[in-house]
Backbone as numpy.savetxt, mean C-alpha at the origin, in Angstrom:
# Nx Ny Nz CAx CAy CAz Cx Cy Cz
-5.42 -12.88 9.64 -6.22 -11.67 9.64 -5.37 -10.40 9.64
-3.85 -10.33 9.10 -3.42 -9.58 9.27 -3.58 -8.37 7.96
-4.56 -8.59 7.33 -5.13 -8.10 6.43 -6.03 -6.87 7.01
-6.97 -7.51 7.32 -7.79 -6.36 8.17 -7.09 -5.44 9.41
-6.16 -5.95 10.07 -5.40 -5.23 10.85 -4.60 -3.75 9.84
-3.92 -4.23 8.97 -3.31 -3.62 7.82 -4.83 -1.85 6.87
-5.56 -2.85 6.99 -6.59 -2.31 6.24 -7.22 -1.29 7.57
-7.35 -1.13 8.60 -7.63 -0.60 9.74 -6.76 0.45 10.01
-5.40 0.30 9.96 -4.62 1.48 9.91 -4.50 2.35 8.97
-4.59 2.00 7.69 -5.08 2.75 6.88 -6.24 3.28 6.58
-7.74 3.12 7.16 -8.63 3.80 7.36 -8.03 4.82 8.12
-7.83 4.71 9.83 -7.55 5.50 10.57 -6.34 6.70 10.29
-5.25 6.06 9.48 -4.89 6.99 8.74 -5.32 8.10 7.72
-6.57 7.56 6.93 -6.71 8.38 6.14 -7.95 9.29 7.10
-8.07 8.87 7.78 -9.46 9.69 8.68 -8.42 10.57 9.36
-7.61 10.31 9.88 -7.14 11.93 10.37 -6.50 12.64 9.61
-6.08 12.36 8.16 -6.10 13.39 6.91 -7.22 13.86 6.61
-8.25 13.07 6.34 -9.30 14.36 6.18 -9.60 15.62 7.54
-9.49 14.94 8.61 -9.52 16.03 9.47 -10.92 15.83 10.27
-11.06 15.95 11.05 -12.54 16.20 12.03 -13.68 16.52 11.42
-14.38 15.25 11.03 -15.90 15.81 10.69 -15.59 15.43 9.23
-14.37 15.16 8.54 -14.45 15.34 6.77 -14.85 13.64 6.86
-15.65 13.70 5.68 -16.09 12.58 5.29 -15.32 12.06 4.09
-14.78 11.07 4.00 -14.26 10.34 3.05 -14.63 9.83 1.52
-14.59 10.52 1.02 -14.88 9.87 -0.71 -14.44 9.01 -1.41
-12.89 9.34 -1.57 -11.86 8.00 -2.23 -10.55 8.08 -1.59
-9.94 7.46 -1.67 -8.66 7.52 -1.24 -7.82 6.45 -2.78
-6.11 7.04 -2.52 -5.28 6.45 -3.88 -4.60 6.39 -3.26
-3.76 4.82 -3.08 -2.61 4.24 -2.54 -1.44 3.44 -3.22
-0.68 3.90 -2.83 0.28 3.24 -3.53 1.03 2.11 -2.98
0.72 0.72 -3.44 1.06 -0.04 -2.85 2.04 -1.26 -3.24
3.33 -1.68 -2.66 4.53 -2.25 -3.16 4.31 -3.81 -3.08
4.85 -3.84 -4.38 4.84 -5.44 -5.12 4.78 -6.45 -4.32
5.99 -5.67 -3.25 6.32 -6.63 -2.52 6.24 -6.66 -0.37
5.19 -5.56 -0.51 4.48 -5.45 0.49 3.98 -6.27 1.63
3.53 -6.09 2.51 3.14 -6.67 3.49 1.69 -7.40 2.87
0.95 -6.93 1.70 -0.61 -7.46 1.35 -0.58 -7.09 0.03
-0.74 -8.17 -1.03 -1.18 -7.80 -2.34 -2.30 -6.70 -2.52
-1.64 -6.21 -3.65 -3.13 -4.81 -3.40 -4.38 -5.41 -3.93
-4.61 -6.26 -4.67 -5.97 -6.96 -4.45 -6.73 -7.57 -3.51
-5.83 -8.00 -2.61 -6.43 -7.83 -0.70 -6.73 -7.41 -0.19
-5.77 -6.14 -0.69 -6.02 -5.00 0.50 -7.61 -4.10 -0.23
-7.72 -4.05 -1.44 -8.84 -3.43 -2.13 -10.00 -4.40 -1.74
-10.08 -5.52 -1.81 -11.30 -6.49 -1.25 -11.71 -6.07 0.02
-10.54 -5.76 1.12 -10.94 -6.07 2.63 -11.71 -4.57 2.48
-10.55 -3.15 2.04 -10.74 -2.02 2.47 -12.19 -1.75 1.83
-12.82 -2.40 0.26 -14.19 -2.30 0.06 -14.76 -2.59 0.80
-14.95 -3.69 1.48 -15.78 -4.49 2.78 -16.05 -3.49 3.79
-14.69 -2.90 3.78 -14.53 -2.31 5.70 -15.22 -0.81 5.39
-15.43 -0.24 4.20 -15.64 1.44 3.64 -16.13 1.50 2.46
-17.20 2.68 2.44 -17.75 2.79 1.34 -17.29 3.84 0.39
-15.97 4.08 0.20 -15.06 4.89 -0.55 -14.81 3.99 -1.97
-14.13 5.13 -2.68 -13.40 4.66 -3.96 -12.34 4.76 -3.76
-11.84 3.39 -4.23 -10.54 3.17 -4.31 -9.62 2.74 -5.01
-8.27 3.74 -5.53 -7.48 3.17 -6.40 -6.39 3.36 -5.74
-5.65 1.76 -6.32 -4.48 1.76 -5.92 -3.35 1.35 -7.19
-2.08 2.36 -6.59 -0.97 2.06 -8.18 -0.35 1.09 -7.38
0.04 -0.14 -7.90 1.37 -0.60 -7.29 2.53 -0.50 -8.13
3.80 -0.25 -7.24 5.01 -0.03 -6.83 5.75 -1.32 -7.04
6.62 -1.00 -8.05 7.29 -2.24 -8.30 8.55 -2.30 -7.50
9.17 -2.96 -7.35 10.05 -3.19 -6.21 11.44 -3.24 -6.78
12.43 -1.99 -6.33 13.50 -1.80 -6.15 14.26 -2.04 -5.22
16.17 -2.72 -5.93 16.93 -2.97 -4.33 18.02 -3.05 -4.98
18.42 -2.06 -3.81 20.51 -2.24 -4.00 20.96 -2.68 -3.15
22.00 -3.81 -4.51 23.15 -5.31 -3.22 24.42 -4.38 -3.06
24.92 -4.88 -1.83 26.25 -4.62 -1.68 26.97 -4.67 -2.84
26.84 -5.18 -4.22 27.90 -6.21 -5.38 27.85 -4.89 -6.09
26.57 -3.85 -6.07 26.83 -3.04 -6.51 25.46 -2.66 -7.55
24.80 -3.70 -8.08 23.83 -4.24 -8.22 22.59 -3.60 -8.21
21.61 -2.48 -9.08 20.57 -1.88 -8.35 19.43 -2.26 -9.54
18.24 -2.12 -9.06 17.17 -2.89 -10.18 16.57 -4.00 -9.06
15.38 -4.51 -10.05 14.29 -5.16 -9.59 15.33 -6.61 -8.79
14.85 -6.91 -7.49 15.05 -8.55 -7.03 14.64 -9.63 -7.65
15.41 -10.80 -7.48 14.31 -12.03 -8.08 13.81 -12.34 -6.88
12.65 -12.75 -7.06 11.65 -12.94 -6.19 11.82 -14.80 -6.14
12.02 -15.05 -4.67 12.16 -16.92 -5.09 10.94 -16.84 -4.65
10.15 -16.73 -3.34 8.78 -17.07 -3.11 8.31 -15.81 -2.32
6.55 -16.25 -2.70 5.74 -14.64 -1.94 4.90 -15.62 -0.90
4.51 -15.32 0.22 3.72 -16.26 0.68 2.93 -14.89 1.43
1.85 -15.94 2.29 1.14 -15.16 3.10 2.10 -14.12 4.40
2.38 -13.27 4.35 3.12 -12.32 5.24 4.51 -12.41 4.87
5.11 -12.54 3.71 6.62 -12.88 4.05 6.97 -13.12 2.06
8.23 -12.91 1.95 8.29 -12.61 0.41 10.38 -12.88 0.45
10.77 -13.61 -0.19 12.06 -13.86 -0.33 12.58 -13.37 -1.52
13.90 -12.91 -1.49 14.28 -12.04 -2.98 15.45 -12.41 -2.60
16.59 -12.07 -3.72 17.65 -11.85 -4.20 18.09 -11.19 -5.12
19.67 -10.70 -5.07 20.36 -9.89 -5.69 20.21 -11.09 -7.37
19.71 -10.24 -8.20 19.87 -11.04 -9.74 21.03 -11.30 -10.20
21.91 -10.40 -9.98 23.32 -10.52 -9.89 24.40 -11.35 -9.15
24.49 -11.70 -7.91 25.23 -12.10 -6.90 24.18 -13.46 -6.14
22.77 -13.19 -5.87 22.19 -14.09 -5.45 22.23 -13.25 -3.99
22.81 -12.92 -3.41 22.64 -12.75 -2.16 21.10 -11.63 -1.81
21.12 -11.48 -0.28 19.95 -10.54 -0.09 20.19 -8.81 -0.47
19.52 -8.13 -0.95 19.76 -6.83 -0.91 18.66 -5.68 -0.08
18.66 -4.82 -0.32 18.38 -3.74 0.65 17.44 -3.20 -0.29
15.86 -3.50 0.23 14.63 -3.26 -0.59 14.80 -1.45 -0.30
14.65 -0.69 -1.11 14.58 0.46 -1.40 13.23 1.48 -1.85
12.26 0.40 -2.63 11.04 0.93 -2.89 10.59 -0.46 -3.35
8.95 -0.31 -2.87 7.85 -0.94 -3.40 7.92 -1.98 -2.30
8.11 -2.04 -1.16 8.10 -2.91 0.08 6.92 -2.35 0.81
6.17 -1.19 1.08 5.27 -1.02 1.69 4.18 0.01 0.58
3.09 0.04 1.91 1.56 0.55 1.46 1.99 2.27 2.06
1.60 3.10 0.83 1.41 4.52 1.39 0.27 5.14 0.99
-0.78 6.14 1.58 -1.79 7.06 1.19 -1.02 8.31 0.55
-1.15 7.98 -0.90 -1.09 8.78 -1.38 -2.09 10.19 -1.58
-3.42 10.07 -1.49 -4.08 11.25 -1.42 -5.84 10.51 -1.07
-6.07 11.79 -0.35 -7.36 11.22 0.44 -8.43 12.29 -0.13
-9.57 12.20 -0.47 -10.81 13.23 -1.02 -11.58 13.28 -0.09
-11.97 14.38 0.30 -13.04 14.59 1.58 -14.36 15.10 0.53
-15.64 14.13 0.74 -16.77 14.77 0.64 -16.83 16.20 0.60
-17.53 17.26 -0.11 -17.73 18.55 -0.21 -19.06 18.74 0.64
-19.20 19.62 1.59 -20.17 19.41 2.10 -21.25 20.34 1.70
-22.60 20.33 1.68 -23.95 20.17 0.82 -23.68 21.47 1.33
-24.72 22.30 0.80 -25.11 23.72 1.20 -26.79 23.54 1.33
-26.93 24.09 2.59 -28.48 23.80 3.05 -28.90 25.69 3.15
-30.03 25.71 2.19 -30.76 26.79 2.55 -31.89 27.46 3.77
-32.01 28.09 4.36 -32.87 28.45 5.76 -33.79 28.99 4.96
């Protein structure tokens, strides 16, 4: 369930970007290849959990090896919470740089109605 845990912080994140009282419309996230939750997970749960629109870009995943080495990892396996890579070059592990995590990129607050007296 570490899906919905994941998907929970990012509500609550994007709720205190809109600010007190703003109501939420869509939110756009950018989310890495090689992340903690495929972004088709995370778009299933976060539909479930909110009635926003949501798009998400994913982030392909960058890493520089010690060998010198910078560009995409090979990926040996992705599993549920956990994702193994290597230097394409050397084989060894390298130092994920981008596309390892989920960010809110921009949040839309409802416009609020204008009521006449």
């Amino acid at each position: 369930m570490h899906e919905t845990v994941i998907a929970r912080r990012i509500i609550d994140d994007a709720q205190k970007k809109a600010g007190k009282g703003g109501e939420i419309e869509s939110i756009i996230l950018d989310v890495g290849e090689l992340g903690p939750i495929h972004d088709h997970e995370l778009r299933e749960i976060l539909e479930t959990l909110t009635k926003w629109k949501i798009k998400i870009k994913e982030i392909k995943a960058k890493a520089k090896c010690n060998c010198g080495h910078s560009g995409h990892p090979k990926v040996l396996e992705r599993g549920h919470e956990f994702c193994l890579y290597v230097c394409e070059k050397c084989g060894k592990v390298p130092k994920l740089y981008e596309g390892g995590d989920i960010r809110i990129r921009q949040v839309t607050v409802k416009k609020a109605k204008k009521v006449k007296n």
